[in-house]
Structures are given as structure tokens and as C-alpha cells.
C-alpha positions in Angstrom: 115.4 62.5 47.5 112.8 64.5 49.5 113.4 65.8 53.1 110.3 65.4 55.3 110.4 68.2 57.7 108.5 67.2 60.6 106.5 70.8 62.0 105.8 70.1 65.7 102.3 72.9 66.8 100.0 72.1 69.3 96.5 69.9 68.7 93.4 71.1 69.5 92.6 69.3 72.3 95.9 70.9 73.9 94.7 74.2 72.8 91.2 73.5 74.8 92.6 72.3 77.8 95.1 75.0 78.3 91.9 77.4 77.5 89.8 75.6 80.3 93.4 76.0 82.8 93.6 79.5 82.2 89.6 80.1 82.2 89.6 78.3 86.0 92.6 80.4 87.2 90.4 83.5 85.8 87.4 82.6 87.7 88.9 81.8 90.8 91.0 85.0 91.0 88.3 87.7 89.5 86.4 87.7 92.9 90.2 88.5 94.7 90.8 91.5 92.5 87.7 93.0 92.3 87.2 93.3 95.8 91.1 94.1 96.4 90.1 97.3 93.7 87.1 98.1 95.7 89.3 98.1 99.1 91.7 100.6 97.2 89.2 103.1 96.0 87.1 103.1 99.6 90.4 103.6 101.2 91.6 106.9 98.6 88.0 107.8 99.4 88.4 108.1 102.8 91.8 109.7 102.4 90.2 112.5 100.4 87.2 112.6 102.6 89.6 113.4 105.6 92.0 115.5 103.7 89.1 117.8 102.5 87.6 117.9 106.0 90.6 119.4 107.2 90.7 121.8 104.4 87.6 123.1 105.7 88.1 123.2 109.4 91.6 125.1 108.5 89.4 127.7 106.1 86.6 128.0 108.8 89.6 129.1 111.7 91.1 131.2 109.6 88.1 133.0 108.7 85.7 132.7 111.2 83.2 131.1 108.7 82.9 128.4 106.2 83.2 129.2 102.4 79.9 129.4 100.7 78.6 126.7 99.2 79.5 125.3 94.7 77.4 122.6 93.0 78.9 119.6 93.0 82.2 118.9 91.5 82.9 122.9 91.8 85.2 124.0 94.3 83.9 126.8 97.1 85.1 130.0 96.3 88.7 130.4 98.3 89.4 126.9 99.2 91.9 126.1 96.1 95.3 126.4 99.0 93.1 124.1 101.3 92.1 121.5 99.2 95.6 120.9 97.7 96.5 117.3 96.7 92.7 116.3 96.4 91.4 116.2 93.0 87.8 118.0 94.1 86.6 119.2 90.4 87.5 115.3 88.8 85.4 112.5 89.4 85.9 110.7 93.4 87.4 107.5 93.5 84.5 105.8 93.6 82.1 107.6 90.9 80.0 110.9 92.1 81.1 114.1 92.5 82.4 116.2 96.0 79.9 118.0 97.1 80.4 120.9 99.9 76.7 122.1 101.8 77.3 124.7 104.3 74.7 125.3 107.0 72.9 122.2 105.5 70.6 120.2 107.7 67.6 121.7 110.5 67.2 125.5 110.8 67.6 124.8 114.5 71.2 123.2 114.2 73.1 124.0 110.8 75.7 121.5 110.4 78.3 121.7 107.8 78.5 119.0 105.5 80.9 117.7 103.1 80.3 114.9 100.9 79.9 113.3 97.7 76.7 113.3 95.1 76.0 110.7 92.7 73.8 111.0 89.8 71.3 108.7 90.3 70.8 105.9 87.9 74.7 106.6 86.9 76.1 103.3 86.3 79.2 102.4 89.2 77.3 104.0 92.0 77.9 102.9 95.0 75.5 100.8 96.5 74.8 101.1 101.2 76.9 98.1 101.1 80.1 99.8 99.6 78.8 102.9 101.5 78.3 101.1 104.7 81.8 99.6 104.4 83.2 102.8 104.3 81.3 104.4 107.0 82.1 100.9 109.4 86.1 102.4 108.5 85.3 106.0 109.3 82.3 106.0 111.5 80.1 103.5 113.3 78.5 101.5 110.6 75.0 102.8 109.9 74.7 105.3 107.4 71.2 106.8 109.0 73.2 107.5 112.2 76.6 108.8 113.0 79.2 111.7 111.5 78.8 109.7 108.0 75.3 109.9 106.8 72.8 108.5 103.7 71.3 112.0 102.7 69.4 110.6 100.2 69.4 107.9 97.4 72.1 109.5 96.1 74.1 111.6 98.2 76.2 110.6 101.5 77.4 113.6 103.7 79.9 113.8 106.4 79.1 115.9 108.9 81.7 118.6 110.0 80.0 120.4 112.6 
């Protein structure tokens, strides 16, 4: 006499709608984490925008002058002890490279600015709405105006001085 041994597995159609459950939950919580990641690299942005602003008010009182300006991504000459806990040379938290321009701007008032470059045509660059964000959290919201500032299409500087 044969034993039937009865294998219990799921059926397709089970398999589909647990696929279409999972696929809703996906959809509706994508938008959430996405902008929850964004939030979270504009705020270690700002955290290493401030932190290397200080760095280089600190450098500037102790030696009566601003280091000279690197290309982007290098750090000034001098400023390793200021900038600690900032990664300066690696990418910034949200794409681009730190970027440090002193006596940038109008020969008639030389401001110094620190900011961040992007490649243009990189793909992850910010667009003014992410940069706009951050400059409503630091600043007053328009990036033409204001201590945070659209330089170009790719670069955003924040003025120091």
C-alpha cells in the first residue's frame, strides 16, 4: 500500500497577490525615504558647510589672512588642524566637491567664499530646489541673494566675509 504524501506550497495566484501587497507598500513608502535621505544629506551638508566656515574664520584670526586658494576637492595649504572631522578631499554629501575662493567676487569688495562645485552634467547634482532648501535652512531662501549664493550653474558659495 502507497502513502500519498500531501506537499502543501503556495498557488500562483497567492504568489501574485502577495507580489501586488508588497509592490503597493513599495510605492507608497519610496516617496517617504527618498525624501527622508535627501533631508539627511542637506542637513550633514550644512553641518560641514558650518564646520568648515569656522575652520576658516579660526585660520584667518590666527594668521591675519585667509589661506590661499586649492582647486576643488584639494585642501588650502595649512588648513588640515582646521578642517578636522570634515571629509574636504571626498566627495560632499550631496555630490560636488568643497571648493574654497579667497578674495573671490568684485575687485571693489573681495569676499571670501567657501562652497561646493559640481561638475556640470554629473549625474546626482543638485538641482535650485534641493539648493534652495538648504539655503531656506541656512539663509533666507533665494539663492541670487543672501550669505548662500548660486555662483553659477554649477557652483553655490557661501559667503564668509
Amino acid at each position: 500500500m502507497r502513502k500519498s504524501h500531501k506537499r502543501s506550497a503556495f498557488t500562483l495566484v497567492e504568489l501574485m497577490i502577495i507580489v501586488a501587497i508588497l509592490s503597493d507598500v513599495l510605492i507608497v513608502a519610496m516617496p517617504a525615504f527618498l525624501r527622508a535621505r535627501n533631508l539627511a544629506q542637506n542637513t550633514k551638508f550644512i553641518t560641514d558647510l558650518r564646520t568648515g566656515t569656522a575652520g576658516f574664520e579660526m585660520y584667518a584670526a590666527e594668521n591675519n589672512r585667509y589661506p590661499s586658494q586649492a582647486a576643488p576637492g584639494a585642501i588650502p595649504s595649512g588648513m588640515n588642524p582646521y578642517l578636522n572631522g570634515m571629509a574636504w578631499s571626498s566627495t560632499t554629501p550631496i555630490g560636488g566637491l568643497w571648493d574654497w575662493e579667497p578674495g573671490a567676487g568684485s575687485p571693489l569688495l573681495p569676499v571670501a567664499q567657501l562652497g561646493v562645485s559640481f561638475v556640470a552634467g554629473t549625474p546626482g547634482n543638485p538641482d535650485d530646489v534641493r539648493m534652495t532648501d538648504i539655503d531656506t535652512r541656512m539663509d533666507n531662501g533665494a539663492l541670487s541673494t543672501g550669505g548662500f549664493r548660486k555662483q553659477s550653474d554649477s557652483t553655490y558659495m557661501h559667503i564668509i566675509e
